[in-house]
C-alpha positions as CSV (number, residue, x, y, z in Angstrom):
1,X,9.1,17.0,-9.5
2,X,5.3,16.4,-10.6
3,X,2.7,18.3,-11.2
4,X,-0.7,18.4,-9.0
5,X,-3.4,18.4,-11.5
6,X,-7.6,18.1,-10.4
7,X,-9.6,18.0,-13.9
8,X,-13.3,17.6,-13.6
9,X,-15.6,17.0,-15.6
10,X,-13.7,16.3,-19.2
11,X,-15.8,15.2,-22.0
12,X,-14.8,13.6,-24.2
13,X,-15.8,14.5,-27.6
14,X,-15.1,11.1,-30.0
15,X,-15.1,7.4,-28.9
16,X,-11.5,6.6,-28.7
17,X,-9.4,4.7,-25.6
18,X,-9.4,6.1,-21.8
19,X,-5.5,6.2,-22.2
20,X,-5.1,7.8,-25.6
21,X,-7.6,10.6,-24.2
22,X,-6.0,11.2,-21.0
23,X,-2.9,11.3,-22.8
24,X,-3.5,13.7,-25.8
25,X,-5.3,15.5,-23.7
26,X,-2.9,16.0,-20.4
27,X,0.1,16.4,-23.1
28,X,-1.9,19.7,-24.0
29,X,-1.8,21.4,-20.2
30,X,0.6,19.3,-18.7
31,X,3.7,18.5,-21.2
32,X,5.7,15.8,-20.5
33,X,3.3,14.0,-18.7
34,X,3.8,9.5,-19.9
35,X,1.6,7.5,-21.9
36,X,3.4,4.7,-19.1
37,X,2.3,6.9,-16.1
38,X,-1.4,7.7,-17.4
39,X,-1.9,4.1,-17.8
40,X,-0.6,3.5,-14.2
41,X,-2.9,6.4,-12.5
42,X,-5.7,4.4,-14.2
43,X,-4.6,0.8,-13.0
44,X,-4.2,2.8,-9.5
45,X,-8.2,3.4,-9.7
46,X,-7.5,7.3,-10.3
47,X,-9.5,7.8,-13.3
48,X,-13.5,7.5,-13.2
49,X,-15.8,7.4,-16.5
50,X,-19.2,8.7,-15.3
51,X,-18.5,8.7,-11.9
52,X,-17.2,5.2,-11.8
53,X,-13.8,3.9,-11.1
54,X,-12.4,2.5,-14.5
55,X,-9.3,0.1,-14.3
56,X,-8.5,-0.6,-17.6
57,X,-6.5,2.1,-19.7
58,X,-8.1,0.5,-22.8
59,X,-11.6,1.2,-22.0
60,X,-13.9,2.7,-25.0
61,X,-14.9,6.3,-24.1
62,X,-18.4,7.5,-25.7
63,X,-18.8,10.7,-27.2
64,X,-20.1,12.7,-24.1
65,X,-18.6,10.4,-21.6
66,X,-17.4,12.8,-18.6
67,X,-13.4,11.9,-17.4
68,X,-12.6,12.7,-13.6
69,X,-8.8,12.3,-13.4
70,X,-8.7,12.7,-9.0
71,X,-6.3,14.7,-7.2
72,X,-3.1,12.6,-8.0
73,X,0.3,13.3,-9.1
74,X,1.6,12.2,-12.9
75,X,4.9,11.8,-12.9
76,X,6.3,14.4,-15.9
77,X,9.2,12.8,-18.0
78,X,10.8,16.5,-18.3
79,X,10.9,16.4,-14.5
80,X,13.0,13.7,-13.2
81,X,15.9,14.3,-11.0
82,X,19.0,14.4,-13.1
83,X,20.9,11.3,-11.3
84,X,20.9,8.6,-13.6
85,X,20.5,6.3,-10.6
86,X,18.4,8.3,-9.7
87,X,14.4,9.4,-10.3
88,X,12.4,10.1,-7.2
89,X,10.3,13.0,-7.1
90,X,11.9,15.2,-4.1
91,X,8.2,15.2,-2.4
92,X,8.9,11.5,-2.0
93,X,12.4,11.9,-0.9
94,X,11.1,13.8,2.4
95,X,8.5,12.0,3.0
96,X,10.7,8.8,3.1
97,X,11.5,8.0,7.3
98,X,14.3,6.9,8.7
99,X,13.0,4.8,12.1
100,X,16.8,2.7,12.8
101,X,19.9,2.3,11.2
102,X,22.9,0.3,12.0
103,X,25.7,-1.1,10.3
104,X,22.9,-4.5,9.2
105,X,20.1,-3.3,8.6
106,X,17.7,-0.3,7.8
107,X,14.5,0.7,8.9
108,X,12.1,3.1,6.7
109,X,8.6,4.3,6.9
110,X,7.6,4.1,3.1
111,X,5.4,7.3,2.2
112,X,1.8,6.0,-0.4
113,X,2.5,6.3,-3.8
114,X,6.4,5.3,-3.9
115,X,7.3,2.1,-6.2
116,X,9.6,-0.4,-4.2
117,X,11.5,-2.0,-6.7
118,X,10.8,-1.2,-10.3
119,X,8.6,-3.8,-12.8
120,X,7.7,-4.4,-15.8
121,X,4.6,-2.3,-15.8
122,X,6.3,0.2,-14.0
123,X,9.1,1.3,-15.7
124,X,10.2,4.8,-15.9
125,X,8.8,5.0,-11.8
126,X,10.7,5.9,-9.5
127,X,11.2,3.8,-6.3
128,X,12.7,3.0,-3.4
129,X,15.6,1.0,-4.4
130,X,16.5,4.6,-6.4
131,X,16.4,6.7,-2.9
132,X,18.9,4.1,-1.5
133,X,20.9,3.7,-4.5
134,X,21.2,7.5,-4.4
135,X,21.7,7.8,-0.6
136,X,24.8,6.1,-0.9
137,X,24.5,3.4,1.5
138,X,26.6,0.0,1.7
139,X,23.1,-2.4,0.6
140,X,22.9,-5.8,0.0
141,X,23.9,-7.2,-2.9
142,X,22.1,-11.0,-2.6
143,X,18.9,-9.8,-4.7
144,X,21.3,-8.0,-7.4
145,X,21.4,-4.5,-8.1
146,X,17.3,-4.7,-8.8
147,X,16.1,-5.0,-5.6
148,X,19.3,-3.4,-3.9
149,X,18.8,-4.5,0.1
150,X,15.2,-5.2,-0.3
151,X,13.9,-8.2,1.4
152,X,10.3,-7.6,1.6
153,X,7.9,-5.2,-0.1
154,X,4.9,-3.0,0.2
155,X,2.5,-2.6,-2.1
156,X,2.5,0.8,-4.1
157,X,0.0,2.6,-2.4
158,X,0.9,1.2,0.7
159,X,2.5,3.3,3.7
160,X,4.5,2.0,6.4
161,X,7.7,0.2,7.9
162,X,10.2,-1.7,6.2
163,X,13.5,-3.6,6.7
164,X,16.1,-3.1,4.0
165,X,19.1,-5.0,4.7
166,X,22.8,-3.3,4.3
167,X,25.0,-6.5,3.9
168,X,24.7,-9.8,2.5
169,X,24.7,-11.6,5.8
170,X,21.5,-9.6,7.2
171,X,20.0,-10.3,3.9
172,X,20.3,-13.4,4.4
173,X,18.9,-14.0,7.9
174,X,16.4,-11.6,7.5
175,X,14.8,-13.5,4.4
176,X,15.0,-16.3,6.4
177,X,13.2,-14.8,9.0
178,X,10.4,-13.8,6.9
179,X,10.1,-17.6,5.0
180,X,10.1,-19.4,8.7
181,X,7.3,-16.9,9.7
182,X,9.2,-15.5,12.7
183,X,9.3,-12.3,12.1
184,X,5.5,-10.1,13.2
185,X,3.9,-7.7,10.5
186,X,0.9,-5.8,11.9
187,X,-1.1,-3.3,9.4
188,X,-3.6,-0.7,10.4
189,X,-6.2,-0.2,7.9
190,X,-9.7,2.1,7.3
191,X,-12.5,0.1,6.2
192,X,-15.9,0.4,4.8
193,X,-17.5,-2.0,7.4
194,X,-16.5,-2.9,11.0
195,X,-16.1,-6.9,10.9
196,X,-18.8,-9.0,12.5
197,X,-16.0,-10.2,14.8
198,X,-12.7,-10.8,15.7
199,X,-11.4,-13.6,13.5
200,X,-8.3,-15.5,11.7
201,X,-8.7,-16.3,8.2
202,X,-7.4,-19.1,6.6
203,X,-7.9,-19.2,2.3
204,X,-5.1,-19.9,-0.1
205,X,-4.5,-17.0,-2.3
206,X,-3.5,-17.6,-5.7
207,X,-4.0,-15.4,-9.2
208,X,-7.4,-14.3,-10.4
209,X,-9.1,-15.5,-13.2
210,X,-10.5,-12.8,-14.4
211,X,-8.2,-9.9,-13.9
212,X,-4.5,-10.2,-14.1
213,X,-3.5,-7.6,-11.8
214,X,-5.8,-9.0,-8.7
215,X,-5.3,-12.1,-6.5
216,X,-8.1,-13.8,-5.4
217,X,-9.2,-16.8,-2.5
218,X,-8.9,-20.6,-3.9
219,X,-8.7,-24.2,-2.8
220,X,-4.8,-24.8,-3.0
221,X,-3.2,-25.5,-5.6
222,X,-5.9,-23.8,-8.4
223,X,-4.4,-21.1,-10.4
224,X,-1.4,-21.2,-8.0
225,X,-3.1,-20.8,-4.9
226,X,-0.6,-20.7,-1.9
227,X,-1.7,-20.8,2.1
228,X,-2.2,-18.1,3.4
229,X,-3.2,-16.6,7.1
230,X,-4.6,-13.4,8.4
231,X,-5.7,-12.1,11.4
232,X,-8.3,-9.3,11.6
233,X,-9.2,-7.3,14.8
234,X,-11.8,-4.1,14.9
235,X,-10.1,-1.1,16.6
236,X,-12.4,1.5,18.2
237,X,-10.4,4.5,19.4
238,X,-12.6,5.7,22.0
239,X,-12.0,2.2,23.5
240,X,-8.7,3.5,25.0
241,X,-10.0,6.2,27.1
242,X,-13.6,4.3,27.9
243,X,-13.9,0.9,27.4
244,X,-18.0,1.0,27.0
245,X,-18.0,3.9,24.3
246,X,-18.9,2.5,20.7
247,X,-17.6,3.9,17.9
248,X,-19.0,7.2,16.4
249,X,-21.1,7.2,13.4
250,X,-19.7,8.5,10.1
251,X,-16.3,7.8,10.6
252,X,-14.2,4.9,8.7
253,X,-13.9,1.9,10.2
254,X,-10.6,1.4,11.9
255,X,-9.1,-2.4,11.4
256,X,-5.8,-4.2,12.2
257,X,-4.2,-6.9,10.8
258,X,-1.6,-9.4,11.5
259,X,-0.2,-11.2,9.2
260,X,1.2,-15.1,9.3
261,X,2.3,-15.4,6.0
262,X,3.4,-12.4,2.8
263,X,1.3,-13.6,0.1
264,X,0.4,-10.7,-2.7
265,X,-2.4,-8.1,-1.5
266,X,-3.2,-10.7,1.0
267,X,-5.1,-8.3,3.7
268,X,-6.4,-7.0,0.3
269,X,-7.9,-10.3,-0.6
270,X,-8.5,-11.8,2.6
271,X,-10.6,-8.7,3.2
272,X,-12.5,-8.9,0.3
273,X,-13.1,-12.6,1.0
274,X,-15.4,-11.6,4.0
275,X,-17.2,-8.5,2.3
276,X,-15.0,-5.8,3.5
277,X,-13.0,-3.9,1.9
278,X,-10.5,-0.8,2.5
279,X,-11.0,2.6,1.7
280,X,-9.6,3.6,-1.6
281,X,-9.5,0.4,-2.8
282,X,-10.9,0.1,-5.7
283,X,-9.3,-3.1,-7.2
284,X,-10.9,-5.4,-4.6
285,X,-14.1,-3.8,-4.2
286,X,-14.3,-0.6,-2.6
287,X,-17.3,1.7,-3.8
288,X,-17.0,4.8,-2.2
289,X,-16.2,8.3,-2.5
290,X,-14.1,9.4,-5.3
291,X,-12.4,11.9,-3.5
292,X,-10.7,9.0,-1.5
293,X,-6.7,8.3,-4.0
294,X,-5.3,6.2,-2.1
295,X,-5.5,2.9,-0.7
296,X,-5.6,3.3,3.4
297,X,-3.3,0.6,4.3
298,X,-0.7,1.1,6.2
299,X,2.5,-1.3,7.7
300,X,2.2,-0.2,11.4
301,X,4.7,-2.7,13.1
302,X,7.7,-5.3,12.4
303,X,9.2,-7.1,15.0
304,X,12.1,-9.2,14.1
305,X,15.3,-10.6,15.7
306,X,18.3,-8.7,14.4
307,X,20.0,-10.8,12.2
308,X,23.6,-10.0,13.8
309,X,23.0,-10.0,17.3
310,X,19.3,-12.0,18.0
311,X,17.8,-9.2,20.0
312,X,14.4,-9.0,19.3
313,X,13.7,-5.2,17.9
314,X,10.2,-3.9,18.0
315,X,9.6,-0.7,15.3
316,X,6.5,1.2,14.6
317,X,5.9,4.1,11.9
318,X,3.5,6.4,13.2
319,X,0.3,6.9,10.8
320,X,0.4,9.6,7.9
321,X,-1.2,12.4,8.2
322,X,-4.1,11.6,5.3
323,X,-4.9,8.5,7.7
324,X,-6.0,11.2,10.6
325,X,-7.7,13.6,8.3
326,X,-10.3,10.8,7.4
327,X,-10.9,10.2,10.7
328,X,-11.5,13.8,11.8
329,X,-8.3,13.6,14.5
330,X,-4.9,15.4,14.1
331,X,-2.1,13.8,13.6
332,X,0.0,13.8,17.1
333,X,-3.6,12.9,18.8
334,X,-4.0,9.9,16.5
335,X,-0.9,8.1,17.1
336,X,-0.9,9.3,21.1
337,X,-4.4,7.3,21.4
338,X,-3.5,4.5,18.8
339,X,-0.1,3.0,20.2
340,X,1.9,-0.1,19.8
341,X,1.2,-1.5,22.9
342,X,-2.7,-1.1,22.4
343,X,-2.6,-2.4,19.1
344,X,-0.2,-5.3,20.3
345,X,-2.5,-6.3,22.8
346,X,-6.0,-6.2,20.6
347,X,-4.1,-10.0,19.2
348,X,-3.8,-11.1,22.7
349,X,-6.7,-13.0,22.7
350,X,-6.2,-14.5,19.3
351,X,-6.9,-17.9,20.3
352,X,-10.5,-17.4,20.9
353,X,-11.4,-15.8,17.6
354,X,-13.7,-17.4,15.1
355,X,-11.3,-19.1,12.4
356,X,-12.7,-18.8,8.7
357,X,-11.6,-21.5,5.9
């Protein structure tokens, strides 16, 4: 298990790193707490200096420089689950969905904060690969015992459906489902700006120059820049019961996007290329409340052909509960008004959106 910690206000009283800090002074109140996992809660955008988000564990506190560390869990090392294939946090283990499962293949809804596969930045997390490892399913074994069934990936913060494949053969198709572009992603995401308009977006994505953990929008080819598509529609829930209400005022901004291709924090980027960005995240931009830990992304539906049989399956993981909370819905009404069908047919007039390049 970890522990829920809210500090505020910690000053710091001699001009050393944010992560040495953070870590001598968690290791007083919380033992066991990881240099490795401090310096990933600051990376995550969890940590503020002044009131402002600080990415970089080796920033140079001030004497008298005030530490927020937000409401966050950090994993503790004298914590983990026992299992030596084993790490996950039980919190995570229930909060991990099962939407379909067959003899092929095996359909999650991924909970925010859980680590697909582990990294080299990362080590010590725990992850999905771990929860299946320890469920004691038949996975894939294609990708090696690394990435144990997993054919595609969500970003940590990220919530939402997956497909995790359970033999080498629906491995197979699957990842060639996803390189020919047949397979449908939609993501529902809160932003801090409605879009201008409808549009498709078009910018090769490759790695930022200036920080190593971002992506950023290129001409091809520079700094690795691959193609990349999105598709960005604004989603106004009182639009389903009344077609000529507009949105209320003081509420996020509700988006959803399709994507063509799986490039890195593509919505992420693609986002940020038009000024907008999603609540919580702080990496690309975001420069709101600091009560907002997580990034509000979520994978909302997959549509694929089954790789044994061809059907075409459909699956949708219902929003979180965080997701409704920022809205000022519950839960159940949220996902009654906001349902695949509606979203599926905000794309239907794709053609006619502005295309941006």
């Amino acid at each position: 298990m970890s522990d829920e910690i809210l500090f505020q206000k910690i000053v710091c009283n001699d001009a050393q790193r944010l992560d040495s800090f953070l870590a001598r002074f968690l290791g007083e109140v919380l033992p066991g707490a990881s240099r490795s996992s401090i310096a990933a809660a600051i990376k995550a955008g969890l940590v503020s200096v002044n009131k402002k988000a600080v990415l970089k564990p080796a920033h140079k506190l001030k004497i008298n420089d005030e530490v927020l560390v937000k409401k966050s869990r950090i994993p503790n090392e004298n914590s983990r689950i026992s299992s030596e294939n084993s790490r996950i946090p039980n919190e995570l283990f229930e909060k991990i969905k099962i939407i379909y499962e067959d003899d092929d293949i095996l359909v999650i809804s991924k909970p925010s904060g859980l680590v697909v596969h582990e990294a080299s930045s990362l080590k010590g997390e725990s992850t999905l690969v771990d929860f299946l490892k320890q469920s004691n399913r038949q996975l894939a074994t294609l990708g090696g015992e690394f990435r144990a069934g997993i054919v595609h990936r969500l970003d940590r913060y990220t919530s939402g459906v997956m497909v995790v494949a359970k033999s080498d053969f629906a491995s197979a198709e699957l990842s060639s489902q996803l390189q020919q572009k047949t397979a449908s992603r939609i993501y529902i995401a809160l932003c801090d700006l409605p879009l201008k308009q409808n549009c498709v977006v078009e910018r090769a994505i490759g790695r930022c120059e200036n920080n190593r953990l971002k992506k950023a929008v290129y001409p091809l080819g520079k700094n690795g820049a691959k193609y990349a598509k999105s598709a960005f529609c604004n989603i106004f829930l009182d639009e389903v019961q009344n077609p000529q209400n507009s949105p209320k005022k003081n509420t996020p901004n509700i988006i959803a996007a399709k994507l063509f291709t799986g490039r890195t924090h593509q919505i992420r980027v693609h986002l940020s290329s038009i000024n907008r960005h999603i609540l919580g995240d702080v990496l690309y931009g975001f420069k709101g409340s600091c009560d907002i830990i997580r990034v509000f992304l979520h994978g909302y539906i997959l549509e694929l052909k089954h790789p044994r049989t061809g059907q075409m399956m459909s699956f949708c993981a219902p929003l979180e509960d965080d997701f409704a909370a920022l809205i000022g819905v519950d839960t159940r009404t949220l996902n009654e008004k906001l349902t695949k069908n509606f979203v599926l047919s905000c794309f239907e007039p794709i053609n006619q959106w502005l295309c941006l390049s």
